[in-house]
C-alpha positions, 0 to 999 in steps of 0.5 A, a space after each residue: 200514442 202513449 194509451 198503446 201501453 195499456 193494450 199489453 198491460 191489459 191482455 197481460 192481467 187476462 192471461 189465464 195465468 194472472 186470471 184463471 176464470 175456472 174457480 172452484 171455491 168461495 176462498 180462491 174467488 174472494 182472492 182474486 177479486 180483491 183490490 190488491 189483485 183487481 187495482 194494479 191490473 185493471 185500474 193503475 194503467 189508466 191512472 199512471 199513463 202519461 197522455 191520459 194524465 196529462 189531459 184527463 181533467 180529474 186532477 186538475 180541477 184546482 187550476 184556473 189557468 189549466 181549465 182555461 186551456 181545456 176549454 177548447 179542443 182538448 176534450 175533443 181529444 180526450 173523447 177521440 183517444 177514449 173512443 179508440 181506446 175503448 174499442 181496442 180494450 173491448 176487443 181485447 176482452 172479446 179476443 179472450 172469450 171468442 177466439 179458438 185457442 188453437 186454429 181449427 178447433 170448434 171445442 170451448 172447453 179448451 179454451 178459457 173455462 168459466 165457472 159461476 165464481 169465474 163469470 162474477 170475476 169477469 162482470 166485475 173486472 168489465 165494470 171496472 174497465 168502463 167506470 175507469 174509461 167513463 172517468 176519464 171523459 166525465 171530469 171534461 165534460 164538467 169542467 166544459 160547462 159554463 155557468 149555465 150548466 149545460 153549454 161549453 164555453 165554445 159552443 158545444 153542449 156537454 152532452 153524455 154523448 161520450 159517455 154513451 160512446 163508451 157504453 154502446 162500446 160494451 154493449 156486445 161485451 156486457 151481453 157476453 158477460 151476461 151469457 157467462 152469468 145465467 144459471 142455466 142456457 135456458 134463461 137467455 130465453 126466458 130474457 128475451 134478449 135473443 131478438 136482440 142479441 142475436 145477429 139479423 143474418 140468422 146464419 150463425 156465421 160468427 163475425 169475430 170480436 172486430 165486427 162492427 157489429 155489437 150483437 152477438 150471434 148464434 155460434 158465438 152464444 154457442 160457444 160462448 155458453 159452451 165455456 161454462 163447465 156446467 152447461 151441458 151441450 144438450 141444453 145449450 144446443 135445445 137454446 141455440 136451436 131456438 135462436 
């Protein structure tokens, strides 16, 4: 479809020419989070793409007729298209902060760098991408209900079920991004997230950013903490031990 577009348009804007993570200052920050930055790249290939366009609801809510026709199977559609889409944009975010830069090298420094400013760069590119694949569903869902409020006009309850499609999508993603975040390696502790973010395998086998499953494991924590300039490999080694 149409929506493969937006994969490259992604992946172009997280290259670390267009988006370098290892910011130093306040000024270079505010530059790169500004909307004249963070819109055409993050926000514009939803909102120019010609099959979401054409079947989103948010423009369309002024006609009668074209609400009519999306009372049926369309939404449908709609929630399957955001649903690959979902997965794919996510891998692409994962692929970034995962992956080796050269095979066989085990050294995060070499690859893509993160400093605090970088880390709130990132959360804040994350929160866009969901608010943008959260909208496309939510006007749908909307314009389904029937007077009632809570019954499509086929039958189907407009649940949030599609939304928290999306968001269980993001949850190995917004645990990376909160790994990014922390002040020091030992707070990931201190949020006991590790009993749940940490694979049940115990072996530290990473599973890479296409496994199925949505929790991240102890060599990704490692690696991903690794990234950070200012974590030391003592003290992230002291919490990956404890994992």
């Amino acid at each position: 479809t149409t929506t493969t577009a937006l994969i490259p348009a992604i992946q172009q804007a997280l290259t670390p020419h267009q988006q370098p993570y290892n910011i130093t200052s306040s000024a270079d920050f505010d530059r790169m989070e500004s909307e004249d930055v963070l819109d055409p790249a993050f926000r514009q290939p939803f909102r120019t793409n010609p099959l979401l366009t054409s079947l989103s609801l948010g423009n369309s809510h002024n006609s009668q007729t074209h609400k009519a026709r999306h009372c049926g199977a369309e939404p449908t559609v709609l929630s399957e298209i955001v649903r690959v889409l979902t997965r794919n944009l996510v891998n692409v975010f994962l692929t970034l902060l995962l992956s080796h830069s050269t095979k066989g090298d085990t050294n995060p420094s070499h690859s893509c760098a993160f400093t605090d400013w970088g880390s709130l760069l990132l959360s804040k590119q994350v929160r866009i991408l969901e608010s943008e694949l959260c909208r496309l569903i939510v006007p749908s869902l909307a314009t389904t209900q029937n007077g009632h409020g809570n019954q499509s006009g086929d039958g189907h309850k407009p649940s949030v079920t599609s939304v928290t499609m999306i968001t269980q999508q993001f949850q190995k993603l917004n645990q990376a991004v909160t790994i990014l975040q922390l002040e020091r390696p030992i707070d990931w502790l201190a949020m006991r997230y590790s009993d749940n973010s940490t694979s049940s395998h115990g072996n530290g086998n990473s599973h890479g950013p296409d496994a199925d499953d949505d929790r991240l494991t102890r060599e990704e924590i490692r690696w991903l903490m690794g990234r950070r300039v200012d974590f030391s490999p003592d003290a992230i080694a002291k919490v990956c031990d404890q994992l």
